[in-house]
N, C-alpha and C positions, 0 to 999 in steps of 0.2 A: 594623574597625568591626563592632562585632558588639552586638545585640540579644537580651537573654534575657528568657522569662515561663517562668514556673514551670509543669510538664509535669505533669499530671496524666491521669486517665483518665476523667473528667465530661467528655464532650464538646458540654456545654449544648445539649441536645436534640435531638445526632442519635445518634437509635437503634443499638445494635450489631447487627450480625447477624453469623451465623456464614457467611463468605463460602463460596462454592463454587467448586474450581476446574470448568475448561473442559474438557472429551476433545473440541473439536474439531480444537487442532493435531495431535491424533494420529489424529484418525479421519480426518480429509479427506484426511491423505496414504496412509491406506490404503487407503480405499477410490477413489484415482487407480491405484495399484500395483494392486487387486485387477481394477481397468479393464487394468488392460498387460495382466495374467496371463488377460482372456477375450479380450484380440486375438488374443495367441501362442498362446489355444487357438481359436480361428478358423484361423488358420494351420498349426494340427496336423491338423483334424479335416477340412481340406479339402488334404491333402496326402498320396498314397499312397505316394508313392518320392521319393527326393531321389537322382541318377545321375547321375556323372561332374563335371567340373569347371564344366559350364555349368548343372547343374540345381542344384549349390550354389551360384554366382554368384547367378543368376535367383531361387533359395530366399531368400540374404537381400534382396533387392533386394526381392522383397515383403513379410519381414518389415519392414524399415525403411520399406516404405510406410506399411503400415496400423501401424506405430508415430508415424511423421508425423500420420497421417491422424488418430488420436485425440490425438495431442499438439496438432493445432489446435485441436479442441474445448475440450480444457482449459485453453489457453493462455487462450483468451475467456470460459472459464469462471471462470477465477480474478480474470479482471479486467471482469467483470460488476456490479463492485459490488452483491453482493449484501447485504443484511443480516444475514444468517443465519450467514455467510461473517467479513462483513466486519468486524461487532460481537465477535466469539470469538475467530478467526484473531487481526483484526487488518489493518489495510490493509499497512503497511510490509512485514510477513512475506509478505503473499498474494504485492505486489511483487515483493519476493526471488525466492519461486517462481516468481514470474510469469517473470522475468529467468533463472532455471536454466533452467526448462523450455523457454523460448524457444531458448537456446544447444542442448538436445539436439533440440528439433524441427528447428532450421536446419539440423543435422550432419545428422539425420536423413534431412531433406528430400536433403540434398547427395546421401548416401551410397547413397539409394533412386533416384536420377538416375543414378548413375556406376553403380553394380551392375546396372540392368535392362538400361539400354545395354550395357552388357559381356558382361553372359548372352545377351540375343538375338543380339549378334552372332556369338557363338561360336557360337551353334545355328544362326542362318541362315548362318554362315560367311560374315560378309561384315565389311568394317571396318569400326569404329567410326563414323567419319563418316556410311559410307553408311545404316549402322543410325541414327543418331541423328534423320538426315532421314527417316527412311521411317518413324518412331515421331512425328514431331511435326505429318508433312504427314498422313497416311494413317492413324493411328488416332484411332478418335472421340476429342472434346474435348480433345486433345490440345495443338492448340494454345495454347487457352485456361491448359490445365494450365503450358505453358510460359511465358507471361506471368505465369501465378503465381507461379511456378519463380522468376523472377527479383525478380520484387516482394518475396517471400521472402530473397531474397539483399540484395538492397536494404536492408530493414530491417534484417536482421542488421549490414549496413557501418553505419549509420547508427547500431545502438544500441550498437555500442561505446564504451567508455569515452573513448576517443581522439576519435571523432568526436562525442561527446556533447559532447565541452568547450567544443567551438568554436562549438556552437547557443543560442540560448536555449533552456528547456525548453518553452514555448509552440509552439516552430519546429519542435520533434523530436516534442511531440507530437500535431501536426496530420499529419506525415509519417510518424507512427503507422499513422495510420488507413487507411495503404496494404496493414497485414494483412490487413484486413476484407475488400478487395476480393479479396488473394490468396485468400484461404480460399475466396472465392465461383468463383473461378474454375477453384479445383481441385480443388473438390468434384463436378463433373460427372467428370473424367478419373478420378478414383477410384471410380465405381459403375459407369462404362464402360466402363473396360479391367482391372480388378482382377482378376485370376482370381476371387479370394474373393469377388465378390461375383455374377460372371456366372451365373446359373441358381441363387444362394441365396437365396429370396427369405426367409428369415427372419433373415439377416445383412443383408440391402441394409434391410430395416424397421427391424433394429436401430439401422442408421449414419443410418439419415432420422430416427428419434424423436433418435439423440442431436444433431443438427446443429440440427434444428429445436427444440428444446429448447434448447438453448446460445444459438440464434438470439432467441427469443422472450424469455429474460430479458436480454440485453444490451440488445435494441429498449427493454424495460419500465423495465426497472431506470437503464440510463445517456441514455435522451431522450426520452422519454415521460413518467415519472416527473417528468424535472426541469424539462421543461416545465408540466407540472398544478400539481405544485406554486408552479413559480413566477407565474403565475396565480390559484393559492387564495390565498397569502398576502400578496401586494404588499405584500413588502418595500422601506421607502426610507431612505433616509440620515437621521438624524434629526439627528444633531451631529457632528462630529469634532475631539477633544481632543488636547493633546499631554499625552504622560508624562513624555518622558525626551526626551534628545538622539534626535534619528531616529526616535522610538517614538511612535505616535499612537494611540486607541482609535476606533473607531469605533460609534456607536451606533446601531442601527437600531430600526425601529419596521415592525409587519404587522399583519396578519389571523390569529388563528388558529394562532399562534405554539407552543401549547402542543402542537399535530399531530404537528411535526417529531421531537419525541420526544426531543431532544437530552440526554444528559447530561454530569454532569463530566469532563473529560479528553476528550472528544469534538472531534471540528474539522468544518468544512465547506468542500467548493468554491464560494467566493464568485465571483459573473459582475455586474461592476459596469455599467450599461446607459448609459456615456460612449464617446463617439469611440473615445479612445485604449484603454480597454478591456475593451469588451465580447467580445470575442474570445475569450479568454482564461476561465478559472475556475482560480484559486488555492488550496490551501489553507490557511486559519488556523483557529485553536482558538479557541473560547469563553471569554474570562478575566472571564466572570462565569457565577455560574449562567443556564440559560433561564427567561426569565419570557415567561408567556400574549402579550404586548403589546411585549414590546423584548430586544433582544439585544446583544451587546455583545463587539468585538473587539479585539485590540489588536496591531499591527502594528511591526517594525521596519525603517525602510528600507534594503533588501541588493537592490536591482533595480530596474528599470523598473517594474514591475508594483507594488511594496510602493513606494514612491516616490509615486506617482501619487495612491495612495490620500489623505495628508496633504492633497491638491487637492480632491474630491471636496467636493459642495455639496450642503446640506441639499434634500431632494426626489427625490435622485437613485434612480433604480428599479435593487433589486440583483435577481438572482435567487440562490437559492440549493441548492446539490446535498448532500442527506447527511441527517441525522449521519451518521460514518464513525468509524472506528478502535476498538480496542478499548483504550484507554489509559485505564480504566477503576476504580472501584471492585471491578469484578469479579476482576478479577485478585490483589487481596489474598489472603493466605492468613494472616495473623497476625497480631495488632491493633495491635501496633507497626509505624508508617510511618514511613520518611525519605523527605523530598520532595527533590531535590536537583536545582534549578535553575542554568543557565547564560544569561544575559543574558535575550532574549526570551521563552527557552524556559519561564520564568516564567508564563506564558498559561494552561496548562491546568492547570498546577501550582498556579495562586491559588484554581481553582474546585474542583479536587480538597481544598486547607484548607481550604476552608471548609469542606465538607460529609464529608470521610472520617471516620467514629467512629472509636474508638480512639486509642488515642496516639501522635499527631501531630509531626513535628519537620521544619522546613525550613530547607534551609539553599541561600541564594541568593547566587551568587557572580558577579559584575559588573567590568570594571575600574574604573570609578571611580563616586565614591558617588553620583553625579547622573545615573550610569544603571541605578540601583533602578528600573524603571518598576512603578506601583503601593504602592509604599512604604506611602502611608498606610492604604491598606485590609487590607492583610496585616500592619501592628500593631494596627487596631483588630480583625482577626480573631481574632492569638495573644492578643490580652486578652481576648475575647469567651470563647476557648473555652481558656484557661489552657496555648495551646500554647507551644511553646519555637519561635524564628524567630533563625537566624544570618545576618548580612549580612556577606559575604565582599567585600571588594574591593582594589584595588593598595596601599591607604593602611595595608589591614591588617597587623599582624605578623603573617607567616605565609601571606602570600595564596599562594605559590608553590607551599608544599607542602601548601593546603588540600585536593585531589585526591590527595593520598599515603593509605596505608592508614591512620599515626597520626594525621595530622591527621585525616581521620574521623575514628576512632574516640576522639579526643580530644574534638570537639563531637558524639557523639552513643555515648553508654556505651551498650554491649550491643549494637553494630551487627549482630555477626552473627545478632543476637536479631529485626529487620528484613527487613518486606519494601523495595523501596527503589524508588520512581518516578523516573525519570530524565528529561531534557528539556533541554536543549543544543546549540549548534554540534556538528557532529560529531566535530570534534579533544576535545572538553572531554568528548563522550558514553563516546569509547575510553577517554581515561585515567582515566576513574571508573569507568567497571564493570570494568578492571585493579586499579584501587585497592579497590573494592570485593569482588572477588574474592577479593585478598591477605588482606582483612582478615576475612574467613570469610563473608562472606553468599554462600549458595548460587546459582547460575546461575539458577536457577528462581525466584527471588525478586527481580530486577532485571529492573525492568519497564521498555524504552522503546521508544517508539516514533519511526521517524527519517518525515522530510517528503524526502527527497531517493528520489524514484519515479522 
């Protein structure tokens, strides 16, 4: 089943501009390294000798503290939701790092635990045991540090892959928020018993600006923020439609709508204020433009949570957290686009045709043809703006190998000529941007962004 309009580069009055890319995924992870490289020089310029096997034990045992010790700050930094951050980066990526960095702080944390223990005990020459109790009863905040210690360990079991499976995401990430407390708890035994920080007070000022700093845009950015907001705009349910089989949109109406700042390709963490749940904030994209007065989502049910929503009764008080991601107009680099949708993933992808200049091409691929959701407003758009729109689904010839490099490049001549937005279940995400790969569009030019944080 496929749909064609004739492709041109008139894109009935939305303006071209010459896009820009971003240097901030290359700057933020430099300037995190160029953070390692003033710890380890913290740890040079307050170290005269390193002797014998216990003063190298004890040596890395403090390197890998104060590498914890700032891996916590970043770890909450990355996931501060910031804007700055989050619109360039990108949420999905920041996640990613968020999820490495996590994995080396944990070791880290481990490795700064078993090393110091091990160094003192050789220098007091006593075992292990009896060191480990005389480090947790008897030096300051020590204990505290070791209640972190393990809440640390905790969250690491918990956010493995294995243990992830078996939670919902709501479950795993309320038991999140047991980092928060660790970081609190170990940030006293870190300015207390640190050598590096004992008697330096322009390293202890450094570690307090950056704590309290990390501290004060998480507070701003992730519950404070999204309480004002959601208060400024009293957003409510104003209808909910079906599309498709399982696919509903929902439409809201506020205050002041045009604040939020949202654009195409954009999503937000919607917090629905029902019984079943308020608890919780999800996110979904915008699959229409934002207008001043109403907004507009659209949902597939894969959960409890997306489920629930189809229930949902006009009046209902939502709050809302974001805009977020950078799945963006921004990210173009060439004025040829391929939109290339997989079932719901269609959402940010409709509000992206509408409004990307340049020339336009989507191609949305579904099993069966009754779960198009939005159908009719994505052909009065490729008429609107002369774009070309492929409907892919099971009935079609060819649906299997629509995601091969030639069937691209069979519905869309000059792919490798393409930037190329992406938007799918995640099995459908891997085997297009392979496919895409094969078929010459650069790394750099296959934009997507995944919902699984």
């Amino acid at each position: 089943m496929t749909s064609t309009f004739t492709t041109t580069d008139a894109s009935r009055g939305i303006r071209h501009r010459r896009p820009r890319r971003s240097v901030a995924p290359v700057l933020v992870p430099a300037v995190i390294w160029a953070g390692v490289a003033g710890v380890l020089a913290l740890w040079w310029s307050d170290t005269s000798s390193v002797v014998g096997p216990a003063g190298w034990i004890t040596g890395a045992g403090r390197i890998t503290g104060l590498l914890a010790g700032y891996g916590c700050a970043i770890l909450l930094l990355l996931m501060a939701r910031l804007p700055l951050l989050d619109h360039t980066v990108g949420t999905d990526r920041l996640a990613r790092w968020h999820a490495w960095g996590g994995r080396c702080t944990i070791s880290l944390v481990l490795a700064h635990t078993l090393l110091i223990i091990w160094g003192y005990s050789l220098t007091s020459h006593t075992n292990v045991v009896g060191q480990t109790s005389t480090l947790v009863l008897h030096y300051p905040d020590m204990l505290k540090g070791t209640i972190g210690f393990l809440l640390f360990l905790a969250t690491g079991v918990l956010s493995a892959r294995a243990a992830r499976r078996r939670m919902s995401y709501e479950t795993w990430h309320y038991l999140h928020f047991a980092t928060y407390l660790a970081v609190f708890l170990a940030f006293g035994h870190q300015l207390s018993d640190g050598a590096d920080f004992v008697g330096n007070r322009p390293a202890r000022i450094a570690w307090y600006t950056l704590y309290v700093g990390v501290a004060a845009l998480v507070a701003w950015y992730r519950f404070v923020l999204p309480v004002r907001r959601g208060m400024r705009h009293r957003l409510r349910v104003a209808a909910v439609h079906p599309e498709a089989p399982g696919v509903v949109s929902v439409h809201l109406t506020g205050e002041h709508l045009d604040e939020l700042g949202g654009v195409p390709g954009q999503f937000l963490r919607w917090r629905f204020l029902t019984r079943e749940l308020w608890w919780t904030a999800n996110p979904y994209s915008l699959s229409a433009p934002a207008h001043p007065r109403h907004l507009r989502i659209t949902v597939k049910s894969a959960g409890g949570h997306s489920s629930a929503l189809a229930r949902l009764r006009p009046g209902t008080r939502v709050w809302a957290e974001g805009p977020y991601g950078g799945f963006t107009a921004r990210r173009r680099t060439v004025p040829k686009v391929l939109l290339l949708a997989g079932g719901v993933g269609i959402t940010p992808l409709r509000t992206l045709f509408e409004t990307l200049p340049g020339q336009v091409t989507l191609v949305y691929r579904a099993r069966h043809a009754e779960d198009l959701a939005l159908r009719g407003e994505l052909d009065a758009i490729a008429a609107r703006r002369q774009a070309t729109v492929h409907y892919v689904t099971s009935g079609t010839a060819g649906y299997s190998s629509s995601l091969t490099a030639r069937g691209l490049s069979d519905m869309v001549p000059d792919l490798a000529a393409h930037d190329v937005y992406l938007c799918g279940p995640p099995g459908m995400a891997r085997t297009a941007t392979e496919a895409l790969r094969r078929a010459g569009v650069p790394a750099r030019r296959i934009h997507h962004e995944s919902f699984e944080f």
